[in-house]
C-alpha positions as CSV (number, residue, x, y, z in Angstrom):
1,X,89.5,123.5,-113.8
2,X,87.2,121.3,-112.2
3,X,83.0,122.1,-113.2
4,X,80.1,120.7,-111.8
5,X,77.4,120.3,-114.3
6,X,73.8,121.0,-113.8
7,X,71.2,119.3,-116.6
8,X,74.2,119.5,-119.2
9,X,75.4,123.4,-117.9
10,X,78.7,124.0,-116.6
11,X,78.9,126.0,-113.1
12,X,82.5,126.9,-111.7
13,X,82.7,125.7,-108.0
14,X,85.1,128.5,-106.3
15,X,84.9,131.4,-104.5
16,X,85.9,134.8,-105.2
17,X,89.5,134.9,-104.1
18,X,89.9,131.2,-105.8
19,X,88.4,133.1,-109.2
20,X,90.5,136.4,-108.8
21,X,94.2,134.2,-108.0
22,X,93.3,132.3,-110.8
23,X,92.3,135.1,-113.3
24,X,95.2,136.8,-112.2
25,X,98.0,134.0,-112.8
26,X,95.8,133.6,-116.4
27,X,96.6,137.3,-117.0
28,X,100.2,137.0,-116.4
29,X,99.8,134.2,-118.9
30,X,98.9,136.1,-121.4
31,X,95.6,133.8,-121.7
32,X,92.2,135.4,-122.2
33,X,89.5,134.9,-119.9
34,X,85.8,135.1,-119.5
35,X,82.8,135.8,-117.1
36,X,79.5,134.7,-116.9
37,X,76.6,134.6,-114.5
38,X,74.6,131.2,-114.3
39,X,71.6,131.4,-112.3
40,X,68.0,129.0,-112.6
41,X,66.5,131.2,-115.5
42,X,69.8,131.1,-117.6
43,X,69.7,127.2,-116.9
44,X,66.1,126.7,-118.0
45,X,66.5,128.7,-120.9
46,X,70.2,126.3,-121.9
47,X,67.1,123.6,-121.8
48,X,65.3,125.2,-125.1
49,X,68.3,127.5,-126.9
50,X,71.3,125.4,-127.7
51,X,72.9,128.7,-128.2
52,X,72.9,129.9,-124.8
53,X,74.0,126.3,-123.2
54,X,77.4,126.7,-125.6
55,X,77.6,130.2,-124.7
56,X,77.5,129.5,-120.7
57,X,79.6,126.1,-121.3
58,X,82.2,127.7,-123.4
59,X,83.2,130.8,-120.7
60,X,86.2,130.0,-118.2
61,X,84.0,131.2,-115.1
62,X,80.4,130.2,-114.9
63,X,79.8,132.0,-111.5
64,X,76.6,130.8,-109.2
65,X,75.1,133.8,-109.5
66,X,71.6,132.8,-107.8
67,X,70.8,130.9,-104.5
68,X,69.2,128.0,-106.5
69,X,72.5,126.9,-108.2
70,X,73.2,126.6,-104.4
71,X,70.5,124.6,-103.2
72,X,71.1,122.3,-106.4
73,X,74.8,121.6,-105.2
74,X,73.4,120.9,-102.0
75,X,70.8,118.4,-103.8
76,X,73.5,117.0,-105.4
77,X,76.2,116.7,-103.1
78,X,78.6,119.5,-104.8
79,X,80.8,121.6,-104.1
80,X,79.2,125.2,-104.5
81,X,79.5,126.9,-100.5
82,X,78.6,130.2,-101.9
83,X,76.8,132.6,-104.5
84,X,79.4,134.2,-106.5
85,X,77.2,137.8,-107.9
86,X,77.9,139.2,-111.5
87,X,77.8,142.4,-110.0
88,X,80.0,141.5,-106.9
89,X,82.5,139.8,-109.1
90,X,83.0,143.0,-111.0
91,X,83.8,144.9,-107.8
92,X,85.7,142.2,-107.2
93,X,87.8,142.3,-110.8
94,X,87.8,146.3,-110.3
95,X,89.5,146.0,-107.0
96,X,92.2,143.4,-108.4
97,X,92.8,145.8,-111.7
98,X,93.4,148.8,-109.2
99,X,95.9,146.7,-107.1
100,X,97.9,145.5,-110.2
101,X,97.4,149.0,-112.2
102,X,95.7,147.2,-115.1
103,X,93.2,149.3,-117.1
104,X,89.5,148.5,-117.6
105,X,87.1,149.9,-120.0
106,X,82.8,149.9,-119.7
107,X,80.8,148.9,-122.7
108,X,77.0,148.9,-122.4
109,X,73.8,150.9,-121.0
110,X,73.1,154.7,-121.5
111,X,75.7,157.4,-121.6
112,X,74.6,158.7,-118.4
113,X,74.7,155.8,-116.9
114,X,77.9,154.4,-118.0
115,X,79.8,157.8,-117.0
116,X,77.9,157.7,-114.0
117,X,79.2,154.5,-112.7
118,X,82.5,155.2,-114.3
119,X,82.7,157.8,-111.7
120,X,81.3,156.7,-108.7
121,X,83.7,153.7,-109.3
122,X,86.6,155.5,-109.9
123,X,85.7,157.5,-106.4
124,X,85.1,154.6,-104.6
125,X,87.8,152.0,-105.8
126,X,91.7,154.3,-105.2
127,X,93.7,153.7,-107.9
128,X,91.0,152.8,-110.3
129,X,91.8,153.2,-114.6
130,X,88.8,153.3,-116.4
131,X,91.1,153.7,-119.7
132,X,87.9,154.1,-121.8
133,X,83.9,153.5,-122.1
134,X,81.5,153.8,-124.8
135,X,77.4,153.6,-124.2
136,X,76.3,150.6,-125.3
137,X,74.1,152.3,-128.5
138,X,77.5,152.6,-130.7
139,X,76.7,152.1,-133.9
140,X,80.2,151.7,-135.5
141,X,81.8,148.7,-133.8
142,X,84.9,149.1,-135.8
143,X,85.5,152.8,-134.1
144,X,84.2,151.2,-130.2
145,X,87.1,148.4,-131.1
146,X,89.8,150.7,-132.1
147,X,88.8,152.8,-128.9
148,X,89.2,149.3,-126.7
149,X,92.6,148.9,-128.1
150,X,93.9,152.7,-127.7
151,X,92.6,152.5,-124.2
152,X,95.3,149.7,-123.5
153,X,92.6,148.2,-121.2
154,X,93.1,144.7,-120.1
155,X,89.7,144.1,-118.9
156,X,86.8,144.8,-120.4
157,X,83.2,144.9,-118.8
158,X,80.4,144.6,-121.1
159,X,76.5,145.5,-120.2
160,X,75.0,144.5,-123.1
161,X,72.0,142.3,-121.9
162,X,71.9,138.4,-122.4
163,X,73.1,136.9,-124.2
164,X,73.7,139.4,-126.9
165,X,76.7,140.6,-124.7
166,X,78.2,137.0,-124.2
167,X,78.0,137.1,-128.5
168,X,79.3,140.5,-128.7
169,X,82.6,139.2,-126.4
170,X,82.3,135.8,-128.4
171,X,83.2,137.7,-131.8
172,X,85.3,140.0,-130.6
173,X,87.4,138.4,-128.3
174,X,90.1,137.2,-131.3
175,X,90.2,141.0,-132.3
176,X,91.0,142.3,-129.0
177,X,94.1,140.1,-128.2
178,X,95.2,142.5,-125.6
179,X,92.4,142.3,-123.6
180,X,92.6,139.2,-121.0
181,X,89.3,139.5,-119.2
182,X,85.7,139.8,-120.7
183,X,82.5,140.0,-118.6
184,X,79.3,140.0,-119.4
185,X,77.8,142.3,-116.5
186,X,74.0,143.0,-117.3
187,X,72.7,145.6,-115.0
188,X,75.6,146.0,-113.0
189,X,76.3,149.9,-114.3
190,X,72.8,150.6,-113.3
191,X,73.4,149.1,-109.7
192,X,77.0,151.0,-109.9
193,X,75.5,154.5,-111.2
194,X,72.9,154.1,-108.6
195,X,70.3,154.2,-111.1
196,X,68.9,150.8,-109.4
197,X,69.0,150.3,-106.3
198,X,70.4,146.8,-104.7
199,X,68.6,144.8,-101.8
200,X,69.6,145.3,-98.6
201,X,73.0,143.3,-97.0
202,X,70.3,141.1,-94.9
203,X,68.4,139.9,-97.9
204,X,71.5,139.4,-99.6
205,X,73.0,137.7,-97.2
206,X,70.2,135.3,-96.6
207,X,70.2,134.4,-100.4
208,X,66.4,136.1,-100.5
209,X,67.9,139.2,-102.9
210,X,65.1,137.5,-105.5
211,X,62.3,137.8,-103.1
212,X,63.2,141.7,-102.6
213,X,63.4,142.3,-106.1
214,X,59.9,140.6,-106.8
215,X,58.6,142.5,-104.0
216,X,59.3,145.7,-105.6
217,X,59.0,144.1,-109.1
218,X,55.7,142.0,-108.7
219,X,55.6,141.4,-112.6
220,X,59.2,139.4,-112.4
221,X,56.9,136.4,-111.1
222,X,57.3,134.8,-114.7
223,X,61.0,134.8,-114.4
224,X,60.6,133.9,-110.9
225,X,58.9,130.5,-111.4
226,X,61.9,129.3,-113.1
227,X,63.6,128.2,-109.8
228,X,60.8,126.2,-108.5
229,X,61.6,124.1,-112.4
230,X,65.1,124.1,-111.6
231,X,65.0,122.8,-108.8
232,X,62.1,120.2,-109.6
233,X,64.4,118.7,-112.9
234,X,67.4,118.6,-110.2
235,X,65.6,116.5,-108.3
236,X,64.5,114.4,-111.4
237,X,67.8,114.1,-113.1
238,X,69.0,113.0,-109.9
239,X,66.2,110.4,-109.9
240,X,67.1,109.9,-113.2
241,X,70.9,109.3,-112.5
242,X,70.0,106.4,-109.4
């Protein structure tokens, strides 16, 4: 599968439906695959933690979650034409695993979260099998394995924060041969239970979801100002590359 790189990090240039047909002749493969969201911050931070750069570079999907992995391609002639969300793509993988009758299971968050967004889901998405969850404060991770495997889930969703929950699927990906899809998913059961509370279609849309979430978050600025490096050591390395 073809990657574009951006300052040494992998990003996977395709679209939903290229990821989901793909994932889904994987699966009937019997090959495992994994999920994770690339965005400016995650980028920045590959820069200074080694650890996070193999974790992102090591996944089979490295989704643009983030309208400055778009802008980049754009700087850089790719081949990125749209942002592909962590928690889109799971509504996306959700809606595929109802359609093929393959079992999921939720790792991560509070309880009442988790079961929240179990259930919404499961009203929402017909057909929907969420075989199993656990809350993401399990302390035995023998038991929350043996649970994965009774559950017969094929996909497993894990909220863990990151990148503890890319090291969590890391480790236990070899012990859970069953399981064919991992992905790392954040916040997503929050935005799920309705606990959090998206940004509207138009801002979404017009790849300005960041500047809603700042505008209700004002102390996410920090975070923010990693874009602005981004895009400056795009433009650099492309400098660099002349």
């Amino acid at each position: 599968m073809k990657k574009e790189q951006y300052l040494g990090v992998s990003v996977s240039p395709l679209t939903y439906d290229q990821i989901i047909q793909d994932m889904k002749t994987r699966i009937q493969a019997g090959e495992q695959s994994t999920v994770i969201a690339v965005n400016p911050e995650k980028v920045m931070t590959a820069q200074r933690d080694p650890l996070v750069k193999e974790l992102i570079n090591s996944s089979t999907y490295q989704i643009a979650d983030g309208v400055g992995m778009i802008i980049a391609s754009k700087l850089k002639k790719g081949e990125l034409t749209e942002r592909v969300t962590g928690v889109d793509m799971m509504g996306r993988i959700l809606e595929m695993a109802a359609a093929e009758n393959i079992g999921v299971f939720f790792y991560g968050a509070k309880e009442e979260t988790v079961k929240k967004a179990k259930e919404k889901l499961e009203a929402a998405i017909p057909g929907l099998n969420v075989a199993g969850y656990e809350n993401g404060y399990v302390k035995d991770q023998d038991a929350l394995l043996d649970k994965i495997r009774q559950s017969g889930a094929k996909i497993v969703f894990a909220a863990l924060g990151s990148p503890r929950q890319e090291l969590w699927i890391r480790e236990n990906m070899p012990k859970l041969p069953d399981v064919k899809v991992f992905q790392g998913v954040g916040g997503s059961f929050d935005v799920y239970s309705g606990n959090v509370q998206r940004a509207p279609e138009m801002y979404r849309k017009a790849g300005l979801e960041w500047l809603y979430r700042l505008m209700k978050e004002p102390k996410r600025i920090k975070r923010q100002m990693a874009l602005p490096k981004f895009l400056i050591a795009i433009l650099t390395s492309r400098r660099d590359q002349k």
